[in-house]
C-alpha positions as a printed Julia matrix, in Angstrom:
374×3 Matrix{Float64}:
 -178.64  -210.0   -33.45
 -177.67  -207.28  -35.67
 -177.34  -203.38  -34.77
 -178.41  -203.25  -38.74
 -181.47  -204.67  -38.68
 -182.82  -205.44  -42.64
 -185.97  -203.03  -44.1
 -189.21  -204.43  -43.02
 -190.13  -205.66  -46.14
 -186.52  -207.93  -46.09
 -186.56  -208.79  -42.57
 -188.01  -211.57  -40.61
 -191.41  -210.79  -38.81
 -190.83  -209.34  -35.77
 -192.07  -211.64  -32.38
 -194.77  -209.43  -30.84
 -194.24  -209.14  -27.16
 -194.79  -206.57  -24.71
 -192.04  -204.1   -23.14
 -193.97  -205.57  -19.47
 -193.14  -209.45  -20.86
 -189.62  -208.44  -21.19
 -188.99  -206.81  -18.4
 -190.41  -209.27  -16.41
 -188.76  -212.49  -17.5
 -185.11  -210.48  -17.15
 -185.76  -209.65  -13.16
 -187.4   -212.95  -13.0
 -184.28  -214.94  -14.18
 -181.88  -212.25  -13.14
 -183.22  -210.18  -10.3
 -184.28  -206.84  -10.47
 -181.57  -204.19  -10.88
 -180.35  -206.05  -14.34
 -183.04  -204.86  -16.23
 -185.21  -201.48  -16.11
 -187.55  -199.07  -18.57
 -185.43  -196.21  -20.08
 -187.59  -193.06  -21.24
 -186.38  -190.24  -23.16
 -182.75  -190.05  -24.55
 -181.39  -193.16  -22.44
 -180.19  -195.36  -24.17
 -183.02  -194.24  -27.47
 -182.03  -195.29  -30.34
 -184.71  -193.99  -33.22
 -187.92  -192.2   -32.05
 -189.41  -195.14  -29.38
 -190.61  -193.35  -26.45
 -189.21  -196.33  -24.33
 -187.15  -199.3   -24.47
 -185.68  -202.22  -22.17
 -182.44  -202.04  -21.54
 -180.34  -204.46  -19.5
 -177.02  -204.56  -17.44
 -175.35  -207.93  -17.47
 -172.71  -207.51  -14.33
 -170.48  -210.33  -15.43
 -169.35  -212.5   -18.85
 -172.04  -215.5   -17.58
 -174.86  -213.18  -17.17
 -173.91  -211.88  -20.45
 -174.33  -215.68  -22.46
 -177.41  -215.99  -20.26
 -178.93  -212.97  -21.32
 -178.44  -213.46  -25.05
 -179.25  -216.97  -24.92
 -182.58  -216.04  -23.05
 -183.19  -213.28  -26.27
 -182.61  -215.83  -28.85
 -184.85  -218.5   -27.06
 -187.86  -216.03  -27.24
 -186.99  -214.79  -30.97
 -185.98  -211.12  -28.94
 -184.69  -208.78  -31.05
 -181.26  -207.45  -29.66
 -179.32  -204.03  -29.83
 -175.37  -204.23  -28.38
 -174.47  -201.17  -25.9
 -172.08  -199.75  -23.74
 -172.95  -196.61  -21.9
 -175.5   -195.78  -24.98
 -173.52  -192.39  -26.16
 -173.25  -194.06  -29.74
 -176.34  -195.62  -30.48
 -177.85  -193.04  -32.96
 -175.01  -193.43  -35.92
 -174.78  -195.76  -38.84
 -177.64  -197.72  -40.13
 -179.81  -197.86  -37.33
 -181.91  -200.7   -36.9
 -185.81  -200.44  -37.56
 -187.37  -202.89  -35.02
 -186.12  -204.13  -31.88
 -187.32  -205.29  -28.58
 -184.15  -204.84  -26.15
 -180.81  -203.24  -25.52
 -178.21  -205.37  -23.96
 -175.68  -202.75  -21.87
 -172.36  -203.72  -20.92
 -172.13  -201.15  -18.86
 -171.7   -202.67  -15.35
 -169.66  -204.66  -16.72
 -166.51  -202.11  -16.35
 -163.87  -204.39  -14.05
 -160.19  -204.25  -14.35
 -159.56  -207.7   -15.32
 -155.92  -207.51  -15.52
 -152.76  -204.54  -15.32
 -149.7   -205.18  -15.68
 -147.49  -201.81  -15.9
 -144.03  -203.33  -16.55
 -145.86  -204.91  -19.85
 -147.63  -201.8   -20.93
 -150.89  -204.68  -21.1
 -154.17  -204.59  -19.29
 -157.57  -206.38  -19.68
 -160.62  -204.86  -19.23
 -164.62  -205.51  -19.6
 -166.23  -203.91  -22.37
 -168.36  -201.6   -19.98
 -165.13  -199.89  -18.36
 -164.51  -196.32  -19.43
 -161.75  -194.98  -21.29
 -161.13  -191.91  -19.0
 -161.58  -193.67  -15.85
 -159.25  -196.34  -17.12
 -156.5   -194.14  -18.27
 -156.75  -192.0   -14.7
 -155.53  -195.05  -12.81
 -153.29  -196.0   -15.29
 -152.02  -192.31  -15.0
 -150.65  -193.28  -11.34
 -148.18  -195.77  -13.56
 -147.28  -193.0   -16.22
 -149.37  -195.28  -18.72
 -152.28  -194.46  -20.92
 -154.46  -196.23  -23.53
 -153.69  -193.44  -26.51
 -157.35  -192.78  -27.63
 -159.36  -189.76  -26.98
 -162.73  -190.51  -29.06
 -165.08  -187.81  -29.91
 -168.15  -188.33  -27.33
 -169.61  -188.18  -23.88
 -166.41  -188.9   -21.56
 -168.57  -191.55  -20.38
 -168.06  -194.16  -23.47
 -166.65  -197.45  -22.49
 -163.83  -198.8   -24.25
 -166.23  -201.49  -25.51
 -168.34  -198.71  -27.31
 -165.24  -197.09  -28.76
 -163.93  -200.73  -30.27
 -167.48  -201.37  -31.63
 -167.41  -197.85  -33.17
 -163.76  -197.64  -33.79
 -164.18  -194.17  -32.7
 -160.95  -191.88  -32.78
 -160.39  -188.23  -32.6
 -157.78  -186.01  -32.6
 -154.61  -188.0   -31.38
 -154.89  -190.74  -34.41
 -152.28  -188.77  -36.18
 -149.33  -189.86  -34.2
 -151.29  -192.62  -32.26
 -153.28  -194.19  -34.66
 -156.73  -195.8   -34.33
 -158.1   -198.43  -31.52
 -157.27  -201.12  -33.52
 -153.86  -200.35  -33.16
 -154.25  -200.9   -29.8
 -156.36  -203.66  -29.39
 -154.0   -207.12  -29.05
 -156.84  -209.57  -27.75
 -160.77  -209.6   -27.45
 -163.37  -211.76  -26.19
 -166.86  -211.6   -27.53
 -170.65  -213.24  -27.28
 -172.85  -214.59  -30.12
 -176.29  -214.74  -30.35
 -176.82  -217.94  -29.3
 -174.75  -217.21  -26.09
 -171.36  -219.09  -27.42
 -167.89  -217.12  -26.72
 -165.13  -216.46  -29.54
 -162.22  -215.54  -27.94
 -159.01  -213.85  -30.66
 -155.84  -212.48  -29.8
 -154.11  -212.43  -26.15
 -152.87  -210.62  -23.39
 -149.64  -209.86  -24.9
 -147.89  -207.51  -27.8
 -146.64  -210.37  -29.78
 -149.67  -211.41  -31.27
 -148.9   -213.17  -34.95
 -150.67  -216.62  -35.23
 -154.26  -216.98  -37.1
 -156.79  -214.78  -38.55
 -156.42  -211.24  -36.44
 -160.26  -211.16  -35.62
 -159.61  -208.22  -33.26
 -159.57  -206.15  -36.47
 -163.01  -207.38  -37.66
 -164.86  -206.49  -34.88
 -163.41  -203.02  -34.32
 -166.08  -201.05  -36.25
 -168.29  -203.52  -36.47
 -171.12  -201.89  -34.03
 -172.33  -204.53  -32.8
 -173.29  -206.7   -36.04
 -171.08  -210.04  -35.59
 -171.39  -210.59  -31.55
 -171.74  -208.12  -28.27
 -167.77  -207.09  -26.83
 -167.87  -208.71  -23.66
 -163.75  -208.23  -22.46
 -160.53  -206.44  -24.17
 -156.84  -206.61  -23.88
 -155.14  -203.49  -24.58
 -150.94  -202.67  -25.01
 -150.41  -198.91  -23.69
 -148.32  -195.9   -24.22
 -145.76  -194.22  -21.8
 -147.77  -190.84  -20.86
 -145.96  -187.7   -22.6
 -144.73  -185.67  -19.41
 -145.43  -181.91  -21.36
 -147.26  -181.24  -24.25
 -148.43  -177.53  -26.47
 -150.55  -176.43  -28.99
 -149.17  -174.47  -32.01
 -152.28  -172.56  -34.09
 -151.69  -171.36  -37.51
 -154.17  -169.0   -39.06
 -154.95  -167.95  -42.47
 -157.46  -166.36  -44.8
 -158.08  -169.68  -46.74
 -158.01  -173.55  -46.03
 -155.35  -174.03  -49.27
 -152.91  -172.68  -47.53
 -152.86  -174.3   -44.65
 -153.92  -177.17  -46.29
 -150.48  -177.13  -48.03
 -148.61  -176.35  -44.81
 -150.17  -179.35  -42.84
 -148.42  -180.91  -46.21
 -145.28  -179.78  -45.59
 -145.5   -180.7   -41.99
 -146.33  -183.87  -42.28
 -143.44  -184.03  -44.58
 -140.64  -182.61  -42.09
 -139.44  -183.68  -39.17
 -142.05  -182.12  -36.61
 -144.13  -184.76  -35.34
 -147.19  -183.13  -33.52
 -149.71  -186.12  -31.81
 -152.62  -184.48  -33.22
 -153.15  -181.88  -36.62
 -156.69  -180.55  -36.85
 -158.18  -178.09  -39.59
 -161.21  -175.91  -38.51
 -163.42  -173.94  -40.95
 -164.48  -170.59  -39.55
 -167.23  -170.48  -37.48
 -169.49  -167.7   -36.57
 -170.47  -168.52  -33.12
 -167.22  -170.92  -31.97
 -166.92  -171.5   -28.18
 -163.32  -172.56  -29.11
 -160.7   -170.41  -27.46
 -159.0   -169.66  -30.71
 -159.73  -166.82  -33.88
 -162.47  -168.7   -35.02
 -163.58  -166.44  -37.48
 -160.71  -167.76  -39.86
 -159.23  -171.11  -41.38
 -157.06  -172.87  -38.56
 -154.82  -175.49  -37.93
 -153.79  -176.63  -34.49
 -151.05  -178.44  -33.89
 -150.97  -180.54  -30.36
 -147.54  -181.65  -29.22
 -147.04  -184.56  -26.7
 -143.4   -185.38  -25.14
 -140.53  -184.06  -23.2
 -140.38  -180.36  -22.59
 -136.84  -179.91  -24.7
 -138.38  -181.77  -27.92
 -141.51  -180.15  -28.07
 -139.34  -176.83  -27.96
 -137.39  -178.42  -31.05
 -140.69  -178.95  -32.64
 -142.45  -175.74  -32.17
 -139.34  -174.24  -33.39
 -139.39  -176.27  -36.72
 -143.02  -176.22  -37.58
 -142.44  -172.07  -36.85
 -139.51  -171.78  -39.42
 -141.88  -174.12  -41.88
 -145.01  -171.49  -41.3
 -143.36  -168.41  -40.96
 -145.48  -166.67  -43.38
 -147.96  -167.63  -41.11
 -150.11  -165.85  -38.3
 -149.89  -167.97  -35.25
 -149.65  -168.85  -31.7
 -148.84  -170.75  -28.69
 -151.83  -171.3   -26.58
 -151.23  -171.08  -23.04
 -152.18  -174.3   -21.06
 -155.11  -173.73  -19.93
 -156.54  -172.45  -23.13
 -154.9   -175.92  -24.37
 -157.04  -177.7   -21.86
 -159.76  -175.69  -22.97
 -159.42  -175.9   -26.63
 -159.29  -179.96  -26.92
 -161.88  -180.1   -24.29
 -164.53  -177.87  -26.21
 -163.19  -179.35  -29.37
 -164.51  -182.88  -28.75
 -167.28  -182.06  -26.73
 -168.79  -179.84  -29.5
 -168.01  -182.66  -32.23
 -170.95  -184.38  -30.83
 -173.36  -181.3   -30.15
 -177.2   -181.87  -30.18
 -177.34  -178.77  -32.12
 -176.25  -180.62  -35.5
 -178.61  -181.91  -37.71
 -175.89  -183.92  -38.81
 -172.66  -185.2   -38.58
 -170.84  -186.49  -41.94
 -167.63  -188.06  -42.39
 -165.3   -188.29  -45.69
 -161.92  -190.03  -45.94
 -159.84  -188.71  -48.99
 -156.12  -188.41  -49.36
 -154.55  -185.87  -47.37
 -153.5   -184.62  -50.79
 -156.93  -183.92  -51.86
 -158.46  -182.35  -48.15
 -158.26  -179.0   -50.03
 -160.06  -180.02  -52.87
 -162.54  -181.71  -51.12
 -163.07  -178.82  -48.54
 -164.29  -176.61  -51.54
 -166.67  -179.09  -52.96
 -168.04  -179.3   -49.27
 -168.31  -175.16  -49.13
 -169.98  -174.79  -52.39
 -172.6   -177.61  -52.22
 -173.57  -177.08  -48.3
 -172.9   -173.68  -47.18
 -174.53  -174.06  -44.19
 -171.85  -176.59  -43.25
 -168.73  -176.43  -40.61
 -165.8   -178.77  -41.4
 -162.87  -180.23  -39.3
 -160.12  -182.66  -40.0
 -158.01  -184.62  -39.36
 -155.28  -183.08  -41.86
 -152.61  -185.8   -41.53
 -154.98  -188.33  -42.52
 -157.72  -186.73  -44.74
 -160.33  -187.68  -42.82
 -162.86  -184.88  -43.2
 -165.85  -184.18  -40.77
 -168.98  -182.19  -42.09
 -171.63  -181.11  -39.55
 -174.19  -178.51  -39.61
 -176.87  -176.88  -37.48
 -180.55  -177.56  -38.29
């Protein structure tokens, strides 16, 4: 039940039935609200004008669903709130879209362990706002619709800004529970940190969009929530420079939770000077460290035109920042991992064979996003 469905002339003839078949034997076996028509954007995946999709509530309905699909030779895409289902290899032919998203319960918190359980269908923000009443948070802050459920972001091992002190979700991700085709359950990991014995299958489904079996429930291990955090912007005529400076930051002892480079661009809603190379540094702890840190990364850029953005044009910046990685303006959306190292490098080749082209990245990492307008 692949998201990467083979070319036509490779795959398997696909079983003819209608959308009205479908949608009948789903309410039928399930009742009526777990299955409906989407038109237009919901949940579209190529250029179909519409599509089944349906909403499991529960980890039974799930196995009954996908045993149902493989009984009648269905063809099956894996979803969460839909907000990621037009990346990667899209699949050519398929019949229905199985959502998780009503499946978005709480299974299991436990604060003083910094480890909670959740269905695939629950959503990161919503999550991390009532884990915000415990000082807690699941570190992640994917680029996307604030709407993607944490069992979208594993699937897509989505990560944004924050990866540079935080890491990935598969940093985070200590146990996992998942369906097959044929409606059989693998369960990996556990509910707690120490997490040694047997293959670490957790890692080989994060990223695997849906290809090896649909994310049905997660265990996660959390962070203490930073109680202050700033944003440092450097500016400068060119990306080598600041290419070199992210260098020597990442070198030092400043350790900002997130280190982005931004190409110039001529019509940027981002509250900063977009019309020249930036890097912005986001900070995340207690008040008197970050102090320590702006200070140090100031004496290591002091050649450097910069500022302090206030907090609200903080708020603002990261907010615009990942809602405009995802813009329906872009034609599209390319992304490069090289050594931080070579970013520079890279960011030229970029320039001078698509002009048209903006460019982020992630500069502690190297991993470079292209994107342009069409």
């Amino acid at each position: 039940m692949p998201i990467a469905t083979p070319l036509p002339s490779e795959a398997e003839p696909l079983h003819r039935v209608s959308v009205d078949q479908i949608l009948y034997r789903l309410r039928e076996m399930f009742g009526e609200d777990r299955a409906r028509l989407a038109t237009g954007d919901n949940f579209k995946v190529v250029d179909e004008t519409e599509r089944v999709v349906a909403f499991p509530h529960n980890l039974q309905e799930l196995t009954e669903i996908l045993k149902l699909a493989e009984s009648e030779r269905w063809r099956v895409i894996p979803a969460g709130a839909g907000t990621w289902l037009t990346i990667g290899n899209r699949p050519v032919q398929f019949q229905l879209v199985v959502s998780t998203a009503k499946m978005n319960q709480v299974l299991e918190y436990e604060p003083a362990d910094l480890t909670a359980t959740v269905q695939a269908g629950c959503s990161l923000v919503e999550f991390n706002e009532q884990a915000a009443k415990h000082r807690q948070f699941i570190p992640l802050d994917p680029f996307g619709d604030a709407s993607s459920t944490l069992g979208g972001i594993i699937a897509s091992a989505s990560s944004g800004p924050l990866r540079c002190a935080y890491g990935t979700p598969r940093d985070w991700l200590i146990g996992i529970r998942v369906v097959h085709p044929n409606g059989g359950t693998t369960k990996a990991g556990g509910k707690v940190v120490k997490n040694v014995a047997g293959y670490d299958l957790c890692k080989l489904y994060t990223g695997s969009f849906g290809s090896l079996a649909v994310i049905a429930e997660m265990s996660f291990k959390l962070r203490a929530l930073p109680p202050a955090e700033k944003t440092l912007v450097f500016y400068a005529a060119d990306s080598e420079s600041l290419c070199w400076l992210a260098l020597r930051i990442s070198d030092s002892d400043v350790q900002p939770a997130a280190m982005e480079l931004i190409t110039p661009v001529a019509d940027s809603s981002l509250p900063i000077d977009s019309r020249r190379f930036a890097l912005a540094l986001r900070f995340l702890n207690e008040a008197e460290t970050i102090e320590f840190q702006l200070n140090e990364a100031s004496l290591i850029g002091h050649d450097f035109d910069k500022t302090v953005l206030s907090d609200a044009d903080a708020e603002a910046f990261w907010t615009v920042y990942h809602e405009t990685e995802t813009d329906d303006r872009w034609a599209f959306s390319l992304r490069l991992s090289v050594l931080p190292a070579e970013l520079n490098d890279v960011l030229k080749d970029v320039t001078m064979l698509l002009p048209q082209t903006s460019c982020r990245a992630h500069a502690a990492n190297g991993v470079l996003r292209v994107v342009a307008k069409e």
